[in-house]
Every structure is written in C-alpha cells, then in structure tokens.
N, C-alpha and C positions, 0 to 999 in steps of 0.2 A: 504493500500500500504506500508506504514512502514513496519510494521510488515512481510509483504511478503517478504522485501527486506530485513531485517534482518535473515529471515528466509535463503534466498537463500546465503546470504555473511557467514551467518552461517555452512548453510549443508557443503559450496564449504572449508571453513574454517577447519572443524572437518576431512573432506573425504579427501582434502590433505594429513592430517598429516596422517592419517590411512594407506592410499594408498601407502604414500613415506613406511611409517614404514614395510607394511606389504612385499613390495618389500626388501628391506633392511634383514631384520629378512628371506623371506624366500632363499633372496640369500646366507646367512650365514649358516643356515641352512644345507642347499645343497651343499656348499662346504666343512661342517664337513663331511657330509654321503660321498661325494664323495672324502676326503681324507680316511677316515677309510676305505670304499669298495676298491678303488683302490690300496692300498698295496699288495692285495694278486694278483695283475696282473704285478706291478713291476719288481719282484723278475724272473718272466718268461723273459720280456721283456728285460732285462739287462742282463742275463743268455745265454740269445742267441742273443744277439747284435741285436734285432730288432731297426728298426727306433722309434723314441720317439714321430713322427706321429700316429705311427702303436698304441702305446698307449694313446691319447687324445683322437683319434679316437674312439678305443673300450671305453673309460669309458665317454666320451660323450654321448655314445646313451642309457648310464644307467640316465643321470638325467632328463630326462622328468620322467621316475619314479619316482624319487627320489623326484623332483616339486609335484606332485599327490598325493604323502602319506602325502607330511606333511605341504600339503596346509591350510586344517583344522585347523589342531594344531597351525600354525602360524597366521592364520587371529584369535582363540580363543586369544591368547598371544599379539597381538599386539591390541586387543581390549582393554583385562585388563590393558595393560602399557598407551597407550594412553589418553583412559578415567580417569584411575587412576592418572596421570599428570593434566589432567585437575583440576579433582577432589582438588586436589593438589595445585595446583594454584589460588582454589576461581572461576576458569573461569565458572563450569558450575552451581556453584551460581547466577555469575551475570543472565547468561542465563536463569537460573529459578527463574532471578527476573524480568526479562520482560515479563513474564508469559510464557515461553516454557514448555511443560509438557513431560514425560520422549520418549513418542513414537517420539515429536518430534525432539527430541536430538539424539535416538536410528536411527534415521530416514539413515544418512552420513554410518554407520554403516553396516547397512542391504544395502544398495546399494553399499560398496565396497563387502559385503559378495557375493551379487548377482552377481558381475562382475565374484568374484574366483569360484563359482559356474560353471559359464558358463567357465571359462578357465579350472576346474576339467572335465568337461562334453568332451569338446575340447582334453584333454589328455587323458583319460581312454577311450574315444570312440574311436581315432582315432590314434594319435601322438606316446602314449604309444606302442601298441602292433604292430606299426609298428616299430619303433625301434629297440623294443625287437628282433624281428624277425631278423634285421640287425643284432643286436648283435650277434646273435645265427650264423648266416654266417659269419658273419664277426671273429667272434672266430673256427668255425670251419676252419675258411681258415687257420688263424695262426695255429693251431694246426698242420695240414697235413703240414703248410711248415715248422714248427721246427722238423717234425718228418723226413722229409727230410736234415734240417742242420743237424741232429744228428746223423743221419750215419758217423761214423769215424771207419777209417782203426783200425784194432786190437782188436777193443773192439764188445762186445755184446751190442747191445744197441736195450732197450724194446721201439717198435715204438708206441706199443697199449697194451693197457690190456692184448691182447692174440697173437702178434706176437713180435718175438725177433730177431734183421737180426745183422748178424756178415760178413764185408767183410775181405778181404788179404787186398785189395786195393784200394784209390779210386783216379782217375785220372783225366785229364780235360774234359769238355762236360760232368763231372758226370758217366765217365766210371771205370765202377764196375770190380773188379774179386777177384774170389775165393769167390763165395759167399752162405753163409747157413743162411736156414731162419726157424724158431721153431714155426709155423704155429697152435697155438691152439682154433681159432674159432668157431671149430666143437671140445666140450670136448670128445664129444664119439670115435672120430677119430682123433687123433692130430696127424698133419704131416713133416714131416721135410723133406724141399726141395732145392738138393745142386746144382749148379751150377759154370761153370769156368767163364763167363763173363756176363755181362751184363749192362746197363745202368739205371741211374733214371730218371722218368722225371719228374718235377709238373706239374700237369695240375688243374684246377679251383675245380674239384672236389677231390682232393687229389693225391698223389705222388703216382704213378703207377711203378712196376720193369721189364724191358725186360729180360728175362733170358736165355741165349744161352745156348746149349749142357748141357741138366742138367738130375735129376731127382729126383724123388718126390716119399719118403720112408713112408709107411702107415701102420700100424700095422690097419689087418681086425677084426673088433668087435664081427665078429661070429666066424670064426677059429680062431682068434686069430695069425695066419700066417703073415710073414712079406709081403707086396706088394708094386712092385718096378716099379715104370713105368717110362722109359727114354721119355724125349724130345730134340728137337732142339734148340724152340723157347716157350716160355710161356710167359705171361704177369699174373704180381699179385698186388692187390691191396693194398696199405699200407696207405688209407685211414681210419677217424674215422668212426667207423659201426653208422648208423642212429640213434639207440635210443642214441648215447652218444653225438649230435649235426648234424645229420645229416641236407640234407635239404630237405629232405622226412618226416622228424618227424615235427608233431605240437604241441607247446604243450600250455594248456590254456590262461596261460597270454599273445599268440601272435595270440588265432585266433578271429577273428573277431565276432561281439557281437552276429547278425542271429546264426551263428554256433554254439556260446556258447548256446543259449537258446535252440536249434535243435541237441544235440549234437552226431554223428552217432550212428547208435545201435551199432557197433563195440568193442564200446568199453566198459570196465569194468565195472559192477556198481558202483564202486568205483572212477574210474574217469570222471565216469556221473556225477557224484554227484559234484566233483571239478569242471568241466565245469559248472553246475547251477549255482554256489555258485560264481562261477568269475562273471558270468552274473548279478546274482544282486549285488554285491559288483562295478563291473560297471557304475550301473544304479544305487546306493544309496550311494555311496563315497562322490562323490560332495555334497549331501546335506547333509551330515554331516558338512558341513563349514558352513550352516546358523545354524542349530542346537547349534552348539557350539559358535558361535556369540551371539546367542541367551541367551546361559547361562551365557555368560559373562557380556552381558548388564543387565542384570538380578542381576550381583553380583554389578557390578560399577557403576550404575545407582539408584539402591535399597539402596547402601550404604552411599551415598554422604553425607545426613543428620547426619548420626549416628559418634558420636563423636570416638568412639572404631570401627566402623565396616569396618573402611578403609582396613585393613589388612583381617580380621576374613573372611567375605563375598570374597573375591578374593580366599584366600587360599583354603575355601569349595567349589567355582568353579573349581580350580585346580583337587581338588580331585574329585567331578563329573567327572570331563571330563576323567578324569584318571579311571574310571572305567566305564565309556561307553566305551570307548578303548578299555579294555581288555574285557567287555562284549562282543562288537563285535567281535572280534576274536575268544572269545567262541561258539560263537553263529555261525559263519562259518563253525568251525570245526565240530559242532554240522549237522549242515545243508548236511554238505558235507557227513558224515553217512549216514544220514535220510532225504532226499528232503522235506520231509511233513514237515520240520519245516522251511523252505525256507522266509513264512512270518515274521515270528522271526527279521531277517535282517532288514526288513523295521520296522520293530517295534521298535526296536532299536535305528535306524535312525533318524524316524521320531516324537516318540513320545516323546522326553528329549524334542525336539524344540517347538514345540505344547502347553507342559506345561509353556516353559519359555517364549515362547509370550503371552500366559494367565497372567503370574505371571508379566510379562514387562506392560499390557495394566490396569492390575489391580494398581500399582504403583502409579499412581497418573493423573488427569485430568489436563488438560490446566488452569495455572495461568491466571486472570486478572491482 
C-alpha cells in the first residue's frame, strides 16, 4: 500500500506539471503561428475598413490547425524541459531511490501523451476540416464584399483576376451609371459590356450588377467580326469563380475522412493521390505525439545517471525528432506521386515509437 500511494501522489505529481507545461508551451506556440499567419490578413482588413471582428473571426478558425500541427512537437518539448528539471533537481533520484524503475516514472508521461493523442484524433477528425471549410466561406464572403466597396467612381478597379468594372458614378442605394465592365472569363472571347445605369447588390453569394439599357461588344473567334448585342436589362456576376474559394469547390484539408479515403474518380491522379495522403496523415498525426514522447523519455530518463549526458542525450533527441519531421513530409510528398508507398506514412509514425518503448522498457527494472 505505501508504495501504491507513492506511486499515485507520484504519477498525479509529474502529470501536473506536464499537463500545466504542455498547455502553456502549446498556447504560446499558437499564438506565435497565429501572429506571423495573421499579418498577411491585416493589411486587407484595414485597407478597407472592415470590422476588427470580421478579423478575429477569420484567423480564429485557422488555430485548431494550428493546435494539431504542433501538438506533437510541444508534448516532445515539454517532456524534455520537465523531466530534465526534475533531472535537475535530484527529484527523480530520490524516486529511483524508492525503487521506481524508469516505465514507472515514464508512466505520468505517456498518459498526458495519450490524453493529446485523443485531443489530435478530436481535431484532424472532426474540428479541423470543419473550420477550415468556415474559413474558406467565411473568406470568400469578405472577398465579394471588398470587391463591392471597391467600386469607386473614376477609376478602373480589377474586381477579379478576369473582370475590371469602371463606373461615371456611384450614388445612394448603390446606384451605378455610366458603366463598362472588361469581362475576361472566357480568354477565347473577352467581352466588354457598357451600360448607362444600373445598380449593385450583395447578396451571400457575391455582388451581383443590374445593368439597364446596355450592350455587350464581343469580338467572334471564328470571323473574327465584331458582335454587338443590345439589352435593357442584364444581371452579371462579380462574384469569386469557384476554384479560387468558391462554395462548390472542396478541397482536401476540408472534406471529411470517408471521402478522403473514397476519393471521386473525378478527379486527377494527382489529386487522388493528395486526398490518400491527407487521409493517412489524418489517421497517423496524433500518434506521432506518443512516438515523440516516447523519444524523449528515452533521452531524459536514459540520461539521468550519466554525469555529461544531461545535455548530449536531449540534444540527439532534438535532432531525431527533427528528422522524422522532415522524413515525414518526404515521405507524403512521396506518397502523394505514388499511392503504393502510402504505408511508408505509418512507418514513419509508428516505428521511431516502437523502438523507443523497446529502448525505455530495456532501461532499467524496478529498484528494491
């Protein structure tokens, strides 16, 4: 019974400090990545007076991502600072003079890894790609409505990649006149369509133009001939086209896991292959957080005794972890070519951790 209850004042003891640290480290974390990514949304948002909502909003629903990539990395880092404090301190001495033996030290460790596991599992299944999806609306909406503030009388102003609308005027209720617009959608047939009045309007799916008493000038691709065709009334769309944020477009980081694994024939081998590759990068992300726990216990646990290896054994964990990193990301890129190398991923994954629970259980038996 002692011993049981040293053990458990123990686990609750080490899992504390982990727990708070690794909270800590990865809110810090995440608000480096989300001050660096959010500059380039800035400079829009102040440019055309949007609300400073309209911006928390969109860079909020970038950090559950942002949580999920460097979950890993921060539960490997808050292992080696942790244990290495201890280390540090003689505490996990005394512990290994009560006779604890290293799995049962490693023990507080692998149970906050296994909590981040299950929070990774929670985020890349579920929380992430819905998000994302938000983002991708939610950016596209802002788009169509600056492309709306930015109609100003006098000027040429490029609404989209391929249209450019110039009015005389613009009035209250958003009433237009004198208006040409340089309609290049279609590059085989680029059109340019003038009209005297007309209106804008937003609507959810982009800013739409009513155009009274106009007409719509088209140079024909086979004659070559000019073609003129008056109207009264036309309506044009000065929304962003689908593949550039539509909300008809998916794209893999936002569809759902079935899908990913299923992914239509439609589409390209090429981005068959980015669909697989999300799917397992899905499904083996999270357990790269015990993997890399695993290496760290491995270096702070292995090292404790050794007079010099306080340093030496952390920093060559460093560097491990730091080239299964870029492994994987070779190794995606790889996959996403060639499906057939799709196992690779899990290889990757799973086998750094494997060895280092071999190398952790090898370490040392239970002290009397």
């Amino acid at each position: 019974m002692p011993r049981r209850l040293h053990l458990t004042r123990i686990d609750r003891y080490i899992g504390t400090q982990l727990s708070v640290a690794l909270l800590l480290v990865t809110l810090g974390f995440v608000a480096l990545i989300w001050l660096t990514q959010s500059l380039r949304f800035i400079q829009i948002i102040v440019a055309h007076g949007l609300s400073p909502l309209v911006f928390i909003r969109l860079t909020s629903l970038l950090v559950p991502s942002f949580i999920a990539t460097i979950l890993p990395i921060t539960s490997f880092i808050v292992v080696l600072f942790v244990y290495g404090r201890l280390s540090g301190d003689r505490e996990l001495t005394i512990m290994r003079g009560i006779g604890l033996s290293d799995l049962s030290l490693a023990r507080p460790a692998l149970g906050v890894a296994a909590g981040a596991v299950l929070l990774g599992y929670a985020l890349t299944l579920g929380v992430v790609p819905a998000c994302l999806g938000a983002f991708r609306d939610y950016q596209y909406e802002i788009r169509n409505q600056i492309a709306a503030f930015l109609l100003e009388p006098g000027v040429f102003t490029p609404v989209t990649g391929q249209i450019t609308v110039y009015v005389q005027a613009r009035g209250p209720d958003d009433a237009l006149r004198g208006i040409l617009i340089e309609d290049g959608r279609d590059p085989n047939a680029p059109a340019t369509i003038l009209a005297r009045t007309g209106r804008l309007i937003v609507n959810p799916d982009g800013p739409v133009v009513e155009l009274e008493n106009g007409s719509r000038e088209q140079i024909d691709p086979k004659t070559g001939q000019l073609d003129v065709l008056s109207f009264k009334s036309n309506i044009l769309s000065l929304a962003q086209p689908a593949k550039l944020g539509g909300r008809d477009y998916v794209d893999a980081s936002e569809a759902s896991l079935p899908a990913l694994l299923h992914p239509s024939p439609e589409l390209r081998p090429d981005e068959r292959g980015k669909w697989l590759v999300e799917a397992q990068r899905r499904l083996t992300a999270p357990l790269s957080t015990l993997s890399y726990t695993l290496v760290g216990l491995v270096a702070v646990l292995g090292g404790a005794f050794r007079r010099y290896g306080g340093i030496l054994r952390p920093a060559a964990a460093v560097a491990v972890v730091t080239v299964l990193v870029a492994l994987g990301l070779g190794v995606s890129n790889l996959a996403a070519r060639d499906v057939r190398l799709l196992p690779l991923i899990w290889a990757v994954t799973l086998l750094p951790g494997l060895w280092a629970a071999y190398l952790l259980a090898r370490q040392g038996a239970p002290r009397a």
